[in-house]
C-alpha positions as CSV (number, residue, x, y, z in Angstrom):
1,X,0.0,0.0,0.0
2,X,3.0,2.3,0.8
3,X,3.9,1.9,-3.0
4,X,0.8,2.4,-4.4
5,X,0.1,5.5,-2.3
6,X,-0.5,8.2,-4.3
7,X,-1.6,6.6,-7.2
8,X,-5.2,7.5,-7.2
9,X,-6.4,3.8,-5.2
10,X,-5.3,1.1,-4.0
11,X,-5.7,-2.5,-5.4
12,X,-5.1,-5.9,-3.5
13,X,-2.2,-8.4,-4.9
14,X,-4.0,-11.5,-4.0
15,X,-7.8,-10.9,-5.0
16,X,-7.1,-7.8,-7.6
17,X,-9.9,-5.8,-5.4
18,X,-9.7,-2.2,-5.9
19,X,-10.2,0.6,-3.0
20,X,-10.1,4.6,-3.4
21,X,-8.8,5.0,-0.4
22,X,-6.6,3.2,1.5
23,X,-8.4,0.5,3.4
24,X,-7.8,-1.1,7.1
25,X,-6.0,-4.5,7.1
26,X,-7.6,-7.4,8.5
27,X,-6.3,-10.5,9.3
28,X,-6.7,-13.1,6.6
29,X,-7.5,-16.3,8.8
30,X,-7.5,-19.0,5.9
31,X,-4.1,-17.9,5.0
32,X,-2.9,-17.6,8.7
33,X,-4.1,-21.5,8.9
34,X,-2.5,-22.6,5.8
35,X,1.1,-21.0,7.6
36,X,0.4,-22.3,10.7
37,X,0.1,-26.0,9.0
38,X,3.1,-25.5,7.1
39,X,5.6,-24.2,9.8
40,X,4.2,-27.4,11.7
41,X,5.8,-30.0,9.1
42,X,9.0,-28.1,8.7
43,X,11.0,-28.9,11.9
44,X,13.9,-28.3,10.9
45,X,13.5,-24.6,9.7
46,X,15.2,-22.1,12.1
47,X,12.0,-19.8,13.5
48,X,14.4,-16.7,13.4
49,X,15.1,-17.0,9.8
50,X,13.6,-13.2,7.7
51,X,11.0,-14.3,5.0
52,X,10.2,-12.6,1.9
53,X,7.5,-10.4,2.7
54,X,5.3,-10.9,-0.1
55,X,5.8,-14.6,-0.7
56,X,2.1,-15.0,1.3
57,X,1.3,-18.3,0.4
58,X,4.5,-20.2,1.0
59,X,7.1,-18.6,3.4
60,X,10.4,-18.0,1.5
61,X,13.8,-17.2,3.0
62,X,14.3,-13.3,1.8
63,X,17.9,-12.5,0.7
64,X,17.7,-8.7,1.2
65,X,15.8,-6.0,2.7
66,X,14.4,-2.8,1.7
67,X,14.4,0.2,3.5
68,X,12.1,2.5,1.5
69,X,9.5,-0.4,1.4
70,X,10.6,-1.9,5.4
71,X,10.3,-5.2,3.4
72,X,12.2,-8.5,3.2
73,X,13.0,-9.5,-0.6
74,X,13.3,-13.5,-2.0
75,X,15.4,-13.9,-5.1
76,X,12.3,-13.5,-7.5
77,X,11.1,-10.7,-5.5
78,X,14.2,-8.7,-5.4
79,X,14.8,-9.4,-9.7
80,X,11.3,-7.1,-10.3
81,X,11.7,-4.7,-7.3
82,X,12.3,-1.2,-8.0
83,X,15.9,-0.3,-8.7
84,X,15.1,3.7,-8.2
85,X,17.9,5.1,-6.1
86,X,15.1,5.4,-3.3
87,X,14.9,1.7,-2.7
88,X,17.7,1.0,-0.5
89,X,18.9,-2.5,-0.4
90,X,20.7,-3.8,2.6
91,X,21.6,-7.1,4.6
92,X,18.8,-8.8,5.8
93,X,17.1,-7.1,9.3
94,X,14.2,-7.9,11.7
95,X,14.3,-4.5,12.9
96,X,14.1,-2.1,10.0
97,X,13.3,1.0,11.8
98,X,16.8,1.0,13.0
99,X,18.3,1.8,9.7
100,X,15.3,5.5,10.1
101,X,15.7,8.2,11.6
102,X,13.7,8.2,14.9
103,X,13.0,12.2,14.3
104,X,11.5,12.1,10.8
105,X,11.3,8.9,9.6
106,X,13.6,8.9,6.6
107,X,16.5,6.5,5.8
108,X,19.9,7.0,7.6
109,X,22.2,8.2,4.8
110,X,24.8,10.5,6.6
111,X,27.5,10.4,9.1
112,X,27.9,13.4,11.2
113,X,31.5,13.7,12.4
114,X,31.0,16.3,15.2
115,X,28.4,14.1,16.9
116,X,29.7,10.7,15.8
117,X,25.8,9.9,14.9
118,X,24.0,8.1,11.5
119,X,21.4,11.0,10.8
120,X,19.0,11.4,7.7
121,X,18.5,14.4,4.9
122,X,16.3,16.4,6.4
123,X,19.1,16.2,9.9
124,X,21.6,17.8,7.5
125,X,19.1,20.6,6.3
126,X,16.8,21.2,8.9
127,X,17.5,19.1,12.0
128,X,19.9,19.7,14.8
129,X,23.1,18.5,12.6
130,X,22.4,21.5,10.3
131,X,25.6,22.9,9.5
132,X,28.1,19.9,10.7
133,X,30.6,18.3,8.9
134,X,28.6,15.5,6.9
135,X,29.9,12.2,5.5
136,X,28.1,9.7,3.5
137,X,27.5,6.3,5.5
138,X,30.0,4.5,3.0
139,X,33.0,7.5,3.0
140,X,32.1,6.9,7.2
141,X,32.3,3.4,7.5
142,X,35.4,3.2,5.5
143,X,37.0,5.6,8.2
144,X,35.7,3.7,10.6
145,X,37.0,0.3,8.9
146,X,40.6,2.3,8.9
147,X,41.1,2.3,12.5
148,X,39.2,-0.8,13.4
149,X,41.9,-2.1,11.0
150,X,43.9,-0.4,13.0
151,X,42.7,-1.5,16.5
152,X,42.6,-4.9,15.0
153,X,46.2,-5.1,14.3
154,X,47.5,-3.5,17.2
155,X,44.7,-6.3,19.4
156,X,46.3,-9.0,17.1
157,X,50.1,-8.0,17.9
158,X,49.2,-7.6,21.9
159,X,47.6,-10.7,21.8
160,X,50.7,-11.7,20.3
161,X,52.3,-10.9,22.7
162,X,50.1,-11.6,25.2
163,X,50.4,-15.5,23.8
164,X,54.3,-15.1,24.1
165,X,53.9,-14.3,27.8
166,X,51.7,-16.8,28.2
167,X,54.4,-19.1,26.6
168,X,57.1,-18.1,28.1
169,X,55.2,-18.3,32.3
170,X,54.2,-21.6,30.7
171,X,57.9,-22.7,30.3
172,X,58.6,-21.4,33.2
173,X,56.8,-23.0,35.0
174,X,57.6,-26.5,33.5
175,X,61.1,-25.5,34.2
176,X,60.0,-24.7,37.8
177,X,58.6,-28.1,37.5
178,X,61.3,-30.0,36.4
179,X,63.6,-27.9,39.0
180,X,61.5,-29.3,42.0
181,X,60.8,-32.4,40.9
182,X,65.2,-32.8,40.3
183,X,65.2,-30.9,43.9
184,X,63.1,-33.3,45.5
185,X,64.6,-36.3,44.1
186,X,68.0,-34.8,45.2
187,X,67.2,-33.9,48.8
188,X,65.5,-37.2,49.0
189,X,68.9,-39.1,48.4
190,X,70.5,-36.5,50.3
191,X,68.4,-37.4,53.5
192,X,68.3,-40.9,52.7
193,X,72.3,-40.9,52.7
194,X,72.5,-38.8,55.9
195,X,70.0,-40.9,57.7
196,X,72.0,-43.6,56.7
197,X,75.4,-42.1,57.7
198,X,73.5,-40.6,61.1
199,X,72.7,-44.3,61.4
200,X,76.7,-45.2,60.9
201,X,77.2,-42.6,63.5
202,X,75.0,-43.6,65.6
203,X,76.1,-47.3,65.8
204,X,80.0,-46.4,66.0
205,X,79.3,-44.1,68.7
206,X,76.9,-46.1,70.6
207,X,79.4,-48.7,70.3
208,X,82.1,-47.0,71.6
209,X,80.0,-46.0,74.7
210,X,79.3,-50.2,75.1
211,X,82.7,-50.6,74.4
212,X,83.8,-48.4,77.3
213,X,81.2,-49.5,79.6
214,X,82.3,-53.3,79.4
215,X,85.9,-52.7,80.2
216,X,85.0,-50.5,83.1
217,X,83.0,-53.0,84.1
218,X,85.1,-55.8,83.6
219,X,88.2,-54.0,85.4
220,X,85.8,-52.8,88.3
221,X,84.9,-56.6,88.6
222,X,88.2,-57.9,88.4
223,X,89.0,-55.2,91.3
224,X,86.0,-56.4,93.1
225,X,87.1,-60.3,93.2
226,X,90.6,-59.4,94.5
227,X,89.3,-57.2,97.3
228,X,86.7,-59.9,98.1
229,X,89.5,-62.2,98.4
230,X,91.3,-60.0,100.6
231,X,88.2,-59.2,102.6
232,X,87.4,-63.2,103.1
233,X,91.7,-63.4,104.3
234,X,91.2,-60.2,106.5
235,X,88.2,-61.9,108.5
236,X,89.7,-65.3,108.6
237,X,92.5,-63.2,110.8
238,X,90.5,-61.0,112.4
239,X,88.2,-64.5,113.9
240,X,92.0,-66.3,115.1
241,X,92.9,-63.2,117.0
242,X,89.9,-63.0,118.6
243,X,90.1,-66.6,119.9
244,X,93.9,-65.8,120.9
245,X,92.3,-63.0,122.8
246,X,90.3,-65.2,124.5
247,X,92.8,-67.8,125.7
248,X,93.8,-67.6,129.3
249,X,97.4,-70.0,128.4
250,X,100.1,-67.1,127.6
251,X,102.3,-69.3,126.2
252,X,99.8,-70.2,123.5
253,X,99.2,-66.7,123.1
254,X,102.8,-66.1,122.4
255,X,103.8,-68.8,120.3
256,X,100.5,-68.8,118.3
257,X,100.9,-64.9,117.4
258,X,104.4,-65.1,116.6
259,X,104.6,-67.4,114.3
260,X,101.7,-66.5,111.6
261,X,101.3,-63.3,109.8
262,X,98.5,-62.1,112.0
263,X,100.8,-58.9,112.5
264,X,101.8,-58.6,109.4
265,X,100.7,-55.3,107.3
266,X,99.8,-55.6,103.6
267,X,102.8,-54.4,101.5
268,X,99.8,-54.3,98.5
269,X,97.1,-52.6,100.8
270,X,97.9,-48.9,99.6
271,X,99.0,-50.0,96.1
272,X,95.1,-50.9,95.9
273,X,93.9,-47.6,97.5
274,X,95.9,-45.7,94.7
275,X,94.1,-48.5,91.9
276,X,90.9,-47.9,93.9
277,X,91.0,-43.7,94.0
278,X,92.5,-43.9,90.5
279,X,89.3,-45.7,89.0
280,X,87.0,-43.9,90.6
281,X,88.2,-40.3,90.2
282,X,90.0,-40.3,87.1
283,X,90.4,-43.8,85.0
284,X,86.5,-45.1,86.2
285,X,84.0,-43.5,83.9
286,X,83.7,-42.9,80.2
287,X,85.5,-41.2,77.9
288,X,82.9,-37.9,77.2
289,X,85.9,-36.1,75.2
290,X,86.4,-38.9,72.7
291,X,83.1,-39.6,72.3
292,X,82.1,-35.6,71.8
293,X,84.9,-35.7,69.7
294,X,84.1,-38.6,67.4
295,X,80.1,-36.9,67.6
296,X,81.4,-33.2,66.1
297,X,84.0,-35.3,63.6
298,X,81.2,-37.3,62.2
299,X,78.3,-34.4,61.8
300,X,81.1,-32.0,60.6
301,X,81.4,-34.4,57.7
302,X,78.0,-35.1,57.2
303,X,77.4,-31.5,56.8
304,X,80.7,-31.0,54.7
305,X,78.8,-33.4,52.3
306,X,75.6,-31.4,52.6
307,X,77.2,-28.3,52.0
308,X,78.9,-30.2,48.4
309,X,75.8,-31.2,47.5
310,X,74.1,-28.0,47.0
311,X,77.6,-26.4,46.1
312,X,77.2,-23.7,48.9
313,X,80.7,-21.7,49.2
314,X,81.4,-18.5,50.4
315,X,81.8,-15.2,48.4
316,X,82.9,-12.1,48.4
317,X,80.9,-9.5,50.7
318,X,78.9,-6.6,48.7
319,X,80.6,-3.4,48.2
320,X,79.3,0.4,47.7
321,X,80.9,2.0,44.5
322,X,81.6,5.3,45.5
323,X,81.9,6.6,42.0
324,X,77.7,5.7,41.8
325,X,76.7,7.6,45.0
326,X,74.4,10.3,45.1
327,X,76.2,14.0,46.3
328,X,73.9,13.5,49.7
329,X,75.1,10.2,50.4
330,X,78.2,9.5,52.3
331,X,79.8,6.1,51.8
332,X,81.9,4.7,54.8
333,X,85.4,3.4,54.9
334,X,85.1,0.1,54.1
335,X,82.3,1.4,51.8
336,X,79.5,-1.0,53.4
337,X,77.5,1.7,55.0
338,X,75.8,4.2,53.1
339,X,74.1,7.1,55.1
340,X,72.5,10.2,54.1
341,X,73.7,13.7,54.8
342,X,72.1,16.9,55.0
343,X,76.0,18.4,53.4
344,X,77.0,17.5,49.6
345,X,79.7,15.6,49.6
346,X,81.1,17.1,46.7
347,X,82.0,14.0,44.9
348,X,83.7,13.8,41.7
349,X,81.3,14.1,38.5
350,X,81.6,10.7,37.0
351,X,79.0,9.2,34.2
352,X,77.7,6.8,36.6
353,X,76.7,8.8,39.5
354,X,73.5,9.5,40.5
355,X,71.2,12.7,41.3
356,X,69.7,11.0,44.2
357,X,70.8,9.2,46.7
358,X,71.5,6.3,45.9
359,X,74.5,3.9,45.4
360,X,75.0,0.8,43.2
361,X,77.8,-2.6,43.8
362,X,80.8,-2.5,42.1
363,X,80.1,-5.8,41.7
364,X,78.0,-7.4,38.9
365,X,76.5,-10.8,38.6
366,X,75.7,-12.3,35.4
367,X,75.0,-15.9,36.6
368,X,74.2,-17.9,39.5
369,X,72.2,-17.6,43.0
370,X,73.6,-15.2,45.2
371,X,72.4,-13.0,47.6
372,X,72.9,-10.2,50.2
373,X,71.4,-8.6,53.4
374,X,70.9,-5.3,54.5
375,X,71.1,-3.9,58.3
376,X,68.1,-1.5,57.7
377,X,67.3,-0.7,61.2
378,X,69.3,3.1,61.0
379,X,67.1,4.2,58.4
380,X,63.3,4.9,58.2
381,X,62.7,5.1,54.2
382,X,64.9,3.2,52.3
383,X,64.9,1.3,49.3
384,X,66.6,-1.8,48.3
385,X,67.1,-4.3,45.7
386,X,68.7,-4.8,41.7
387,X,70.1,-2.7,39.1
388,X,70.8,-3.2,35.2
389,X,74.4,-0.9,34.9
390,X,72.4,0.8,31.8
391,X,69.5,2.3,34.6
392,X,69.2,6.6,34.4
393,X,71.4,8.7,36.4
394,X,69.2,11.5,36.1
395,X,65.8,12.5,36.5
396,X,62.7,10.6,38.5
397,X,63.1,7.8,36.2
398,X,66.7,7.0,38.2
399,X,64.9,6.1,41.5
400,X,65.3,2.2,41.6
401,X,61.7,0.3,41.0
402,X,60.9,3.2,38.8
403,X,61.8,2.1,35.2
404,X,62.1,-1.5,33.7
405,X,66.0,-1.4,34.6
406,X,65.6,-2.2,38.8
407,X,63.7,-3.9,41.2
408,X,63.2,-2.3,44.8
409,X,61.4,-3.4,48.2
410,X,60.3,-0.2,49.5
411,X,59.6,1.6,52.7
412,X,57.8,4.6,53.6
413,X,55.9,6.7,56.1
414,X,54.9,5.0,59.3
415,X,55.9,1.6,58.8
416,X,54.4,1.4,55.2
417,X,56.0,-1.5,52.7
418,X,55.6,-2.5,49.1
419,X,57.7,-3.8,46.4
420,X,58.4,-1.6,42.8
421,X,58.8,-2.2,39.5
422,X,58.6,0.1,36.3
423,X,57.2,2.5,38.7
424,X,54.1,0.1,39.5
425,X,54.1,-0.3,43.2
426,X,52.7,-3.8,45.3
427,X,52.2,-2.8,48.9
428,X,52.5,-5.6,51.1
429,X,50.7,-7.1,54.3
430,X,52.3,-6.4,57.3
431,X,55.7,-4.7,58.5
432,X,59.4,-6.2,58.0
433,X,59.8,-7.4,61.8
434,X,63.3,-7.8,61.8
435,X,65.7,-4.5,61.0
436,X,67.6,-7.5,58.4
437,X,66.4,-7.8,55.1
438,X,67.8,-10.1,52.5
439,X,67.6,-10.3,48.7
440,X,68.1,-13.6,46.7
441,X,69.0,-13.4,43.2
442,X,68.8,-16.8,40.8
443,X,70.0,-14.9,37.6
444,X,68.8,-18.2,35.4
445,X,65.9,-18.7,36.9
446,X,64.8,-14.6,36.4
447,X,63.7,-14.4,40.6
448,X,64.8,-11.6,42.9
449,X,63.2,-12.8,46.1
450,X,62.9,-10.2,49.2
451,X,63.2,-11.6,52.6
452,X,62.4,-10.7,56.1
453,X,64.7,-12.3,58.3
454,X,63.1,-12.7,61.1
455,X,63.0,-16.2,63.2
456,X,61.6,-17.6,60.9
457,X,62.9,-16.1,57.8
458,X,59.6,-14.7,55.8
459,X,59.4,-14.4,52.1
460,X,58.1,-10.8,51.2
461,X,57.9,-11.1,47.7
462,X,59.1,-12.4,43.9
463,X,60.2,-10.6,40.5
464,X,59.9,-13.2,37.9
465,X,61.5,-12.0,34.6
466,X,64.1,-12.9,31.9
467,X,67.4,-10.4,32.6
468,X,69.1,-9.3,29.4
469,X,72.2,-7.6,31.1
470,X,73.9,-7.9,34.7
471,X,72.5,-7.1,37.5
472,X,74.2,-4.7,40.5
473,X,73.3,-4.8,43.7
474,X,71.5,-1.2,44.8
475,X,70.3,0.8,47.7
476,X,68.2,4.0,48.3
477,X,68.4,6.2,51.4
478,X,66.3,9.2,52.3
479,X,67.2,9.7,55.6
480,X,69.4,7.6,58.1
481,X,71.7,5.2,57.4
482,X,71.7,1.8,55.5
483,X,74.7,-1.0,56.6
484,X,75.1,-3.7,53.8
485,X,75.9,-7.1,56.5
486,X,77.4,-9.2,53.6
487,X,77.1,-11.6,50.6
488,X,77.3,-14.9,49.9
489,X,77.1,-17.3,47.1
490,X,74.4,-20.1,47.2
C-alpha cells in the first residue's frame, strides 16, 4: 500500500480488489491457517530466519531487505523490485526502523563527524546537525573500517604478545617443575644418605660407649674379686685373733701370734687404694671427650657433604661504588655503609653517579644464585634491591623500581611496605619485623626474592622476569643510614 500511495487507489495483490482509499487491514484467517500448518511439518526450519514479505502463500527465505519499502525480498522478489535510487537494499534485518531516523522517519544516509551519529536528509538541512561536517555512510564506514583495522592489528600484535607471555610463564613454569621435581629427588637421596650415615654414626658411637662401659666394668669386677679375696683373708685373721684374745694360756698366746702373719701389714694394701682412688676419680667412667669428639668429627662431615651437594661456598661481601653515590650520600670506609647527609659531599662528576641518593655494587653478577642482606634498622625510608648498569642517572626515572632497569622493596611513612617495579608499586601485608632484610637473586631462573629475616625467615615477595644484562646490587636512602651485613654465594 506504501507503494501504491499516491496513485489514485489502492488495489489488492492476492484478490485484484480495488479501494479509493486506503483501506484497514484485517487478518486473513485461511491464509494464517495454511502457515500455521506448514511451519508445523517443517522442523527443521530455524524460526528466526527473515522471509520474503510478499511470498504469502509459502514462506520464503528473503535475501535482502528494503528500506524504503521496510520489506524483506526473496530472489524472485528482489529481480522485479524497483531499482530507483530510493529503494535502498541492505543485509537482511528484523528491525528495519533502526536503519530510520527516529526524528522524521527517513532513511539513515549521513554520518555526522561532530556528533559521531548516522542521521538522515532532512538532519543535515533542517535538523539539529544542520551545518556539521557531513559524511556519506559509505566515506564513514570506510574511516571507521581504517582504524578498526587499525585496532585490530595492534589487538592482534598484543595478543601476540600476550600468547608469548603466556608461553614463556608456561615454560617457566615447567622449568619450575622439572627444578623441583630434580630438587626433591636430590634432597631425597640426600636425606636418605645422611639418615644412613647418622645411622653409621650412631652405631659407631653407641658402640664406643658399650665398648667403654664393658671394660670398666670388667676391670671394676676384676678389682672387686681381689678385694673380696682380701676381705674373706682379713676376717679369717680377724676371727683367730679374737680366739687368741680369748685364751687364758700365755704361752699359746705367744707362740701362736708369733709365728703366723696375723701382725703382718699388707705391702699391696695402699698399692690398691691408689688402683681404687684412681678408678673412681679419674680412670673409672667414660671417655665424654672422645666420644664428643668422634660426635662433632662425624656431623662436621655429614654436613661438609651437605654443603657439596648443593655447592654452597662462600663469596665475596657486597661493596658500595663510590663513584655511583648520590652528592647526599656518604659512603663509609670500608664502603658498606651508606648514610644520608644533609651536606654535599662534593663528589667527583663521574658518568655513573646518580642525582639522588643512591648507590650501586661495584660488583656485577651475570650468573648464579647469590644474595645479600641489608642492616636497615638506621634508616626509616629506604629502598633496596637490583640494578641493570644501563639504569638513568638522572631525573625521577633513576629512582630504583621506577623504570624496567631495577627492582626495589620499598619503605615509607609509618611503617608502610611494598615492592616496585617500572614504577608500578605492590604494597604488602604487614611490616618487615626484623631490621635485616635479605635479597636472593637466581639470575637463570629470572627471581629476585625479598626476605624478612626474622625467626623464621619470611618471604616478602618475587620478580619473575628474563634479565638481558647484569645485575648490581643497589640501595636508596632518604634519611638515616643503611649497613650492607654481607654476601654470599648459594
Amino acid at each position: 500500500m506504501d507503494t501504491q500511495e499516491g496513485s489514485g487507489g489502492y488495489s489488492c495483490p492476492e484478490c485484484r480488489e480495488k479501494f479509493q482509499e486506503r483501506p484497514a487491514l484485517q487478518r486473513n484467517i485461511t491464509l494464517r491457517n495454511i502457515v500455521e500448518s506448514f511451519l508445523s511439518a517443517q522442523p527443521d526450519q530455524e524460526e528466526s530466519g527473515v522471509l520474503c514479505t510478499y511470498c504469502i502463500h509459502i514462506p520464503v527465505p528473503a535475501v535482502k531487505s528494503c528500506l524504503l519499502c521496510e520489506a524483506s525480498l526473496c530472489d524472485n522478489h528482489l529481480r522485479v523490485h524497483s531499482k530507483s535510487t530510493q529503494h535502498v537494499l541492505c543485509d537482511l534485518t528484523t528491525s528495519l526502523e533502526n536503519r530510520k531516523c527516529s526524528v522524521h522517519k527517513k532513511i539513515l544516509e549521513y554520518y555526522c563527524t561532530e556528533d559521531s551519529a548516522c542521521i538522515c536528509v532532512s538532519c543535515c538541512l533542517i535538523g539539529g546537525h544542520k551545518g556539521h561536517q557531513m559524511e556519506s555512510l559509505d566515506e564513514a564506514s570506510e574511516m571507521k573500517k581504517k582504524k578498526l583495522r587499525n585496532v585490530l592489528q595492534n589487538l592482534m600484535t598484543e595478543r601476540e604478545e600476550t600468547e608469548k607471555r603466556v608461553q614463556s610463564l608456561e615454560e617457566h613454569r615447567r622449568k619450575v617443575q622439572g627444578k623441583a621435581a630434580g630438587d626433591t629427588e636430590r634432597v631425597t637421596a640426600l636425606l636418605r644418605d645422611l639418615r644412613r650415615r647418622l645411622e653409621d654414626l650412631e652405631k659407631r658411637v653407641l658402640s664406643d660407649i658399650s665398648g667403654q662401659a664393658e671394660w670398666v666394668s670388667l676391670y671394676v669386677l676384676d678389682m672387686i674379686r681381689e678385694l673380696e679375696i682380701k676381705k674373706d683373708e682379713l676376717s679369717r685373721k680377724m676371727r683367730h685373733i679374737e680366739e687368741l684374745c680369748n685364751m687364758t694360756d700365755p704361752l699359746t698366746v705367744l707362740q701362736e701370734s708369733d709365728t703366723g702373719d696375723l701382725c703382718d701389714t699388707e705391702d699391696g694394701d695402699d698399692e690398691d687404694r691408689e688402683r681404687h682412688d684412681r678408678l673412681l676419680h679419674d680412670g673409672g667412667d667414660l671417655d665424654v671427650a672422645g666420644i664428643t669428639h668422634t660426635l662433632d668429627t662425624g656431623i662436621s662431615d655429614i654436613m661438609s657433604g651437605v654443603n657439596v651437594f648443593f655447592y654452597i661456598q662462600e663469596a665475596e661481601d657486597i661493596l658500595l661504588d663510590e663513584n655511583t653515590a648520590g652528592n647526599d650520600l656518604q659512603i663509609s670506609d670500608d664502603r658498606k655503609t651508606a648514610t644520608r647527609s644533609d651536606r654535599n659531599q662534593n663528589h667527583p662528576e663521574t658518568p655513573e653517579r646518580f642525582q639522588y641518593c643512591q648507590a650501586l655494587s661495584s660488583r656485577s653478577f651475570s650468573s648464579g644464585r647469590h644474595y645479600w642482606e641489608v642492616d636497615v634498622g638506621g634508616s626509616d625510608e629506604w629502598t633496596v634491591g637490583m640494578c641493570y648498569p644501563s639504569i638513568e642517572r638522572r631525573g625521577d626515572q633513576s629512582v630504583i623500581g621506577d623504570n624496567k632497569k631495577s627492582w626495589g622493596l620499598v619503605r615509607w611513612g609509618d611503617d608502610q611496605y611494598s615492592v616496585r617495579h617500572g614504577r608500578k608499586e605492590t604494597p604488602l601485608p604487614g611490616i618487615v619485623s626484623s631490621n635485616r632484610v635479605r635479597i636472593d637473586l637466581d639470575y637463570e631462573a629470572g627471581w629476585i626474592s625479598f626476605y624478612d629475616l626474622c625467626d623464621p625467615i619470611q618471604l616478602l615477595h618475587t620478580f619473575t622476569t628474563t634479565f638481558t644484562e647484569p645485575l648490581h646490587a643497589g640501595l636508596c636512602i632518604w634519611g638515616g643510614c643503611i649497613k650492607i651485613s654481607g654476601g654470599n654465594q648459594m
